[in-house]
Each structure stands twice: as C-alpha cells, then as structure tokens.
N, C-alpha and C positions, 0 to 999 in steps of 0.2 A: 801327540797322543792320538791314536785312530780310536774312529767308533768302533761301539762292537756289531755285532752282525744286528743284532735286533732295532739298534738305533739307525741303521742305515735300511732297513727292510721298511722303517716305518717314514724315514724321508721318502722312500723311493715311491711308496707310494699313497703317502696323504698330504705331506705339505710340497711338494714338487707338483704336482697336478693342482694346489692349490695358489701356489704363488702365480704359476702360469695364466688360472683363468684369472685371477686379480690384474696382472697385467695385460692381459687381452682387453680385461675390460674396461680400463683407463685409457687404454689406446685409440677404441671406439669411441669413449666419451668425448675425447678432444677431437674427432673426427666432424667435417659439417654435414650437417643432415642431408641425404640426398634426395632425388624427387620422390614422390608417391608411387606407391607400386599400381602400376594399371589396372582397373577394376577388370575380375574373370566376368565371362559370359555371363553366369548367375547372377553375379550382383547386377550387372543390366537389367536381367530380367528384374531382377525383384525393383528396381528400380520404377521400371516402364509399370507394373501394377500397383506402385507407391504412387508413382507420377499421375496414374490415370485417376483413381480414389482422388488425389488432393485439385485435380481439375475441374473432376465433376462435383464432386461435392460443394463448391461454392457456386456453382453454377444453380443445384438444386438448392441451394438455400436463398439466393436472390432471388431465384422465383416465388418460393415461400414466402418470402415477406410481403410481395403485393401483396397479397392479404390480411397482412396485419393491421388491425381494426386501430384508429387515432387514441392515444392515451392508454393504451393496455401491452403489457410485455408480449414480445413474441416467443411461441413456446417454439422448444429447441426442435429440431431436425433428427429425424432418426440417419445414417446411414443407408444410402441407397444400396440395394443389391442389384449386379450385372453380371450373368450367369452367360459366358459365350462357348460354345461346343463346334467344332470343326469334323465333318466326318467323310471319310468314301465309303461308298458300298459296294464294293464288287461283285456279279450276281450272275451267277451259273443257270438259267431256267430249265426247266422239265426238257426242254427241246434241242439243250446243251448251245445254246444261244447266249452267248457274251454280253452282260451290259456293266455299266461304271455309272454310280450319280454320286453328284457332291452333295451331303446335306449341313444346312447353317441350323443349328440349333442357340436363338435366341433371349432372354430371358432377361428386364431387367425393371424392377420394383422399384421406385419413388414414393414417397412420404411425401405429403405437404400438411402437416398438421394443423399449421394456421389458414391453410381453405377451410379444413372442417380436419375433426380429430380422428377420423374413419374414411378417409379420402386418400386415395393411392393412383398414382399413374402406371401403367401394364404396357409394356411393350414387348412382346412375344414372338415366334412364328410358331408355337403351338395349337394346332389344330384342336377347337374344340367341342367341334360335333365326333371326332372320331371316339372308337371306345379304348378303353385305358391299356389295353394288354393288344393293340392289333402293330403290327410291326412299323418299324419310321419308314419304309418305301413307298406304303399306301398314305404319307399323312400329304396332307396342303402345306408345304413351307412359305406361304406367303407373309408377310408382314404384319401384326396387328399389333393398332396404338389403340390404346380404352383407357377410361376411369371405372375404378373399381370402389364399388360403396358398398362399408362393411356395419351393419347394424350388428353384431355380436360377433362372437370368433366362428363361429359354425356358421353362418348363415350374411352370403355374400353378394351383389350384384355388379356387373359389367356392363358396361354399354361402348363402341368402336367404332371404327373402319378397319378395315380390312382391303390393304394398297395389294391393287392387281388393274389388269387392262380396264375392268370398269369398276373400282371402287367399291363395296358394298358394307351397309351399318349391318353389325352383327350387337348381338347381347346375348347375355345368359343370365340366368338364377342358379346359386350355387348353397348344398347346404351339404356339410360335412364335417360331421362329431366325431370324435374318438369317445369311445368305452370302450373303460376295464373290465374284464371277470376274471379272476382267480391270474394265469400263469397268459391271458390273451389279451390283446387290444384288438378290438373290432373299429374298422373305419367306415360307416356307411358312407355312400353320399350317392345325391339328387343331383341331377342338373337340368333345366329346362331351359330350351336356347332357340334364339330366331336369326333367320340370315337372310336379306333381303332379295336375294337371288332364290337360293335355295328352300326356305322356306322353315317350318318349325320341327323341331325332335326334341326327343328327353332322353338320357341315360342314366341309369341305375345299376348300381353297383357297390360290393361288399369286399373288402377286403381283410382278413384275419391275420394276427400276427404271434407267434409265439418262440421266443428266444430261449436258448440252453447254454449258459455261454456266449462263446462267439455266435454259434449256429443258430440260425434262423428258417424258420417254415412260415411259408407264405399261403393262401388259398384265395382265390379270389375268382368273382364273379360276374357279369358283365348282362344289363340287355337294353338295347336302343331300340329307338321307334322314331322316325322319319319321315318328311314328307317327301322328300327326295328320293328315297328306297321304295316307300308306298308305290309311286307315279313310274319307277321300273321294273318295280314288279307288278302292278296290272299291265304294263306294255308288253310285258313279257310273256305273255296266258299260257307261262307254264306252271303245269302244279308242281305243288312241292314248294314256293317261294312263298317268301311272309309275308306279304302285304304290307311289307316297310319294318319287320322285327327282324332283330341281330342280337347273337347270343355269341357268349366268350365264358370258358371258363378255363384257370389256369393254376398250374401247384409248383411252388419255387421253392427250393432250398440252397440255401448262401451260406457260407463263412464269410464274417465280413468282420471287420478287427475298429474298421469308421466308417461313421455313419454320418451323413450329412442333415443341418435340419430343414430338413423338404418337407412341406404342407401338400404339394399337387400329388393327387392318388394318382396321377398316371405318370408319373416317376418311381413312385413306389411300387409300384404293381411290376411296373421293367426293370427297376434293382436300379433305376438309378440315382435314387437316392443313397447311392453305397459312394465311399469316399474311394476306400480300400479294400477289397473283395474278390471270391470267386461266388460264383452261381453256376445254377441249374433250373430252367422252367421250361415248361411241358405245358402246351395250350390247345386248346382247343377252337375253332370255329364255329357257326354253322347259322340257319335259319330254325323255325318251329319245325319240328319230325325231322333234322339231317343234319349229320356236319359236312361241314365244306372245306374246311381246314385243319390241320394239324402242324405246330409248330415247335421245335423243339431249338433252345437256345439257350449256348454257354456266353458267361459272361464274366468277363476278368477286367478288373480297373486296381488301378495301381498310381499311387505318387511319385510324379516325376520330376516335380521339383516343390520343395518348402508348400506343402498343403494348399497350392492353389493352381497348380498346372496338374492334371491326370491325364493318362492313359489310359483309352477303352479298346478291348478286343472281343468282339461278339459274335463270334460264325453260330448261321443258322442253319438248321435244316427244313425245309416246308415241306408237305405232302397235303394236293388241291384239288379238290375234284375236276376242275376244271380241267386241269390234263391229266386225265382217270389217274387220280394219287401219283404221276412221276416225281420224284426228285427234285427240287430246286435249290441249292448251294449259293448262303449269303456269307460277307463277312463285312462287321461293321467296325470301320479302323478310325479311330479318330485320339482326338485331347481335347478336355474340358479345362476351362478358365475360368478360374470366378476371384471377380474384382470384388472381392465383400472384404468389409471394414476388418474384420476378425483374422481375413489373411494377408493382411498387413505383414513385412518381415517384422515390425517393431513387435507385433503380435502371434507369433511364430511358434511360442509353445502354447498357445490354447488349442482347447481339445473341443470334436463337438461330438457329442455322445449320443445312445439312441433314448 
C-alpha cells in the first residue's frame, strides 16, 4: 500500500531531517574529545588585564598588612585602580614645522586602609601646577609617587617626589565639592601647591555641568597664580603680562552614551572622563587685559575592546599670539587601559553611569 501524498510531504520534511540530526548526534557522542580550541586574540587580552588585577592586588594587600595593629582584624583592601594611556601627537606649528611626541598618560591609586583609613598611595605623570583645560603638549610627563591624605571627600592633601635629573618634593592642598541646583552640578575646586625647584602657586577653578539625555554642556573656568610665572614675567618688563596670573576659560558640548567615574576636574574639563563619546570645546587663553590663546578641540573615544581598552582621537586646532594667531594642527591618537577591578571580563556587564 503507498502513502498518500500528504503522508510522504510530512516525512519529507519533519521526521527525515529529524532522524538525521538524531543520528548525527550519537555519532558525535561516541566520538573522543578533541583538544581545546586555541584562545582568539581577545581572550588574551582579557586575560593579560585579569592576570595583571590578580598580580597586583596581592601584592597591595601584603603591604597592607604591615600595618595591621597585634590582636585586631585587618580591615579588607579596596581594589587598586591603574589607569595607563598611550598617545602620539602629531603637530603641524604656525611655521608648518613637523614635530611627533609620545605621551605616557599614568595613573594608578592604592588603598591601604590598615595604615590609616584615609591613606592612599598616587602615582601619576599628571602635572599639577598646570591649569585643568591647557592642552597635554605643554604638561610635565614626569613621574610622581605621593601619599594622599584625605580628611573628608572634598578636602585632600598630597605630599611626593617628583623623579627627573634632580629629584624634587612637591605637595598640594586640594578641595573639591560637588553641588547641586536644580538641572546643574557645579564642581569648585581650590588647590594650593609647592614644588621645591619651582616654588609655590594656587589654582582656581569652576566647572558647571548640565545633561539632556545623552547631551552634555560643559563651562568651565580657570585662574593660577605662580611663583614661576611671577619671576618671568618681571624678567620680562613687558607690559601686558600678569605678574604670575593665567586665566582659561572654556564651553564643551559632548554626546557621551558612558561616562567613567573620574573625581580629577582636569579630566573632566578635557572630556576625558568620557568612556564612549564625541565632543566639542572651545577655550580660551590669556593673562590679565589679553588672550594669548584660542583652542578649539574634537574629541571622539570609543571602546575597543570589552570596557577597558579605548580609543582616543583629538585633532586640535590653536590660534597663539605668539605667532600673531597662525595656525597650529594637533592630533592626539592614542588607547586608554584601565586595569580597574570592575573591568574585569568576569565583570563585563557592569555599567558606570554619570
């Protein structure tokens, strides 16, 4: 007896594709396991910032313990943050004069809670006499190692070296709140600082913050006072210069989708507290009665892998008195790494918000 047509339309096509994967798949089963499939590039990587996290972090918690008082528990270790940036600057000057610098953008915070519960180790290359919004070609990338002692969240002090040809203690005094009003956060902050070569300055500065969404409007303010700036401008007996004042002011607007969480106003002010973002800022220069600068700078960062490798692209344009307002053409190419506990792969879907 033949099927009829509908009996064989419904072999043909549900239990015939079904027997077949049945037996495919018993035929696997009794197959022996072959090796491991080679790890792709990525997981390397994510490796080598797993590897580096589980290295140092026992390293900083054996130092923690020398301090652990006889007969009392030792309190836990927070998570060190190491924040490493890699960049070139390729830079067109007024006078169409070619230059290349590499810059090491350094950054990495230790906890030792059982020295004291306000006690953090700093090692940096960020410059901190410079003012928050002046570009990274003029900064110092020299090395500084400090303890940082924090009697409240706003209100912070530093004391260092500063490794160069001759060595020099720097400190600072740092005080910086956030307040709300209404749709703004406002970030003052104070710094008063001494450097053993150079001598003492303070800067001051406001930064304003107002989000829509994604979109973000930035304004911010800047002004220093130096003993260093003082000493060349009377050397200099030209008028017009400040007697050691520098002003900055500058208005940003970003779409930024992540936001990192950054405390240093001079991350914030340059957008790089942005995870994932484009930008636009517009600055100004100058002394008391003049500006001397004008800077205008895009700013694109982007993730390149799993929330802890980025991508920066920053072309700048300057316009300087110094060569009566020509042209200057920067572009700042680099990738940011941050070995923080949170970008862990195992921790790969946490989010960090603004």
């Amino acid at each position: 007896m033949r099927a009829s047509p509908r009996i064989r339309r419904c072999l043909r096509s549900r239990v015939l594709p079904f027997l077949a994967t049945m037996a495919a798949s018993s035929a696997w089963a009794g197959e022996e396991p072959g090796p491991p499939a080679p790890d792709s590039f990525g997981q390397k990587l994510d490796r080598f910032q797993a590897g580096t996290y589980h290295f140092l972090q026992p390293k900083v918690e054996r130092v923690d313990r020398w301090f652990v008082r006889k007969g009392t528990e030792p309190l836990p270790v927070p998570p060190f943050e190491l924040r490493l940036g890699l960049y070139g600057l390729p830079d067109l000057d007024a006078a169409n004069r070619f230059h290349l610098k590499g810059l090491l953008d350094l950054d990495a915070k230790i906890f030792l809670p059982n020295a004291d519960r306000r006690l953090k180790l700093k090692v940096t290359t960020l410059d901190p006499t410079q003012t928050p919004g002046a570009p990274p070609i003029e900064a110092r990338r020299s090395a500084r190692i400090g303890v940082e002692r924090t009697w409240t969240d706003d209100f912070h002090a530093t004391l260092g070296l500063m490794a160069s040809f001759r060595p020099q203690v720097y400190t600072h005094l740092d005080w910086s709140p956030t307040w709300a009003t209404g749709h703004w956060k406002l970030y003052p902050f104070e710094r008063l600082y001494w450097e053993s070569r150079d001598g003492a300055g303070a800067i001051t500065s406001v930064m304003a913050d107002r989000w829509q969404g994604f979109w973000n409007f930035r304004p911010a303010a800047s002004f220093k006072w130096s003993e260093k700036q003082r000493d060349a401008d009377v050397a200099s007996l030209q008028p017009g210069h400040g007697r050691g004042w520098e002003w900055e002011v500058s208005l940003s607007l970003g779409y930024i989708t992540e936001l990192l969480q950054e405390s240093d106003i001079r991350r914030r002010i340059n957008g790089n507290d942005m995870a994932r973002g484009t930008s636009v800022r517009f600055g100004v220069f100058g002394t008391p009665g003049q500006e001397n600068k004008y800077l205008l700078t895009f700013f694109l960062k982007r993730e390149l892998w799993h929330r802890w490798i980025y991508y920066v692209l920053a072309p700048e344009i300057e316009w300087n008195r110094v060569h009566h307002w020509g042209r200057e053409f920067r572009l700042n190419v680099g990738i940011d790494l941050l070995f923080w506990h949170d970008r862990l792969a195992s921790g790969a879907g946490s989010k960090t918000g603004r």
